[in-house]
N, C-alpha and C positions, 0 to 999 in steps of 0.2 A: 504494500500500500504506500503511495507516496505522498507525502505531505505535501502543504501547499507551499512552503520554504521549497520544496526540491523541482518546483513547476515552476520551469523560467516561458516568460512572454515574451519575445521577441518581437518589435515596433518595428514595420518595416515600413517607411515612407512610400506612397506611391511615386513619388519625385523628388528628384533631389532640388535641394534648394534652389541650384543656377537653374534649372529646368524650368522650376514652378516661376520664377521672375521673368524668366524667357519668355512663357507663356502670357505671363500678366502681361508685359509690355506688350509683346506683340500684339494681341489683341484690341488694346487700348489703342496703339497706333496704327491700327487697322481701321476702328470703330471707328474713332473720336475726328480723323480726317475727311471720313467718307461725310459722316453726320455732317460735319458743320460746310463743306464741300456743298453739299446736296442743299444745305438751308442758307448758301449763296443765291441759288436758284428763287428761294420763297421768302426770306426773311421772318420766319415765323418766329426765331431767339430775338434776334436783334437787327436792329439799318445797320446793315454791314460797312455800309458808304462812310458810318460819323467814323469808322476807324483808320478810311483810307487818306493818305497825306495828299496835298494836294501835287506835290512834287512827281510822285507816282505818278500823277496823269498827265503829267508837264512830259514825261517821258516817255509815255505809252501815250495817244494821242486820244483816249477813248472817253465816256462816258464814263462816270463814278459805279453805275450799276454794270454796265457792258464789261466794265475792269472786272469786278466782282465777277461775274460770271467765268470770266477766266480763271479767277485765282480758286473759284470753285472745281473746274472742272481739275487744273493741276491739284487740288488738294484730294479730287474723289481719286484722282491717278495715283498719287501718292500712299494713301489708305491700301488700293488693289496692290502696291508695290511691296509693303510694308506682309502684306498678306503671303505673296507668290514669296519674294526674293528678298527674306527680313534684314541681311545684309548689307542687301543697297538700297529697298524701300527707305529703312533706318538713316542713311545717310543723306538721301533726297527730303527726307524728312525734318531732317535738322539743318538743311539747309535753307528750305522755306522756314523754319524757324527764325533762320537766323535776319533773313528777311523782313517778316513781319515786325522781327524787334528794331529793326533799322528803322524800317515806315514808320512802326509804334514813337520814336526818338525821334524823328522828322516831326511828326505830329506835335511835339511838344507838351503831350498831355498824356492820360493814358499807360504811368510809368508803372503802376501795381499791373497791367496787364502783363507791359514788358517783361516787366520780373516774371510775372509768373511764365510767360512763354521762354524764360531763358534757364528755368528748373525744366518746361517739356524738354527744350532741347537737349539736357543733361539727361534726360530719362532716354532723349533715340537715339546721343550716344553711346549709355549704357547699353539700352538691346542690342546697336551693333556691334557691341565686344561679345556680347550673349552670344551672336550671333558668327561667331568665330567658332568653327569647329576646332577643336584639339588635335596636333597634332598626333599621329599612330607613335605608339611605342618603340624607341629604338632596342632595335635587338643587342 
């Protein structure tokens, strides 16, 4: 008869830690650019337009919404990128990051956004270290 001292339980994670963060990220940066991408299209969050600098359109020749719709559809591309090829979705992704924080900075207002858009970009450069396979074991 064995006591309950001599019954060991063994906890086996279904994933290991860098697996489970892999996963979160990815998927956040999958979701969250397609979403807000898609709601360039509708404004149903927010006027996307009050975040665009005007410099932006000094550059690009278009309309405040016409731009938007662009910067939608690259952001719904981005999310599918993030999805397929989380390697370089991840790095396309923090590069429009890094973008919006520039506009954001142009804008002169809007710096609690910045910030926060400059912790995502820290989060799709994390996924794409995630997203480095390890190399095979030397023999």
């Amino acid at each position: 008869m064995k006591t309950a001292s001599a019954v060991r339980v063994h906890h086996v994670p279904t994933a290991e830690p860098a697996r489970q963060a892999f996963l979160l990220l990815r998927t956040v940066f999958t979701v969250a650019p397609i979403l807000f991408g898609l709601d360039k299209f509708t404004n149903i969050l927010t006027d996307w337009t009050v975040y665009l600098a005007p410099q932006a359109t000094a550059i690009v020749p278009l309309t405040p919404q016409a731009f938007m719709y662009v910067v939608g559809v690259v952001e719904v591309i981005a999310g599918i990128a993030v999805a397929v090829r989380p390697k370089f979705g991840s790095l396309l992704v923090a590069a429009w990051l890094a973008g919006i924080i520039i506009n954001l900075l142009l804008l002169g207002s809007f710096y609690d956004v910045a910030l926060r858009d400059f912790g995502l970009l820290v989060g799709a450069l994390a996924l794409n270290r995630l997203s480095t396979r390890p190399a095979a074991p030397r023999a």
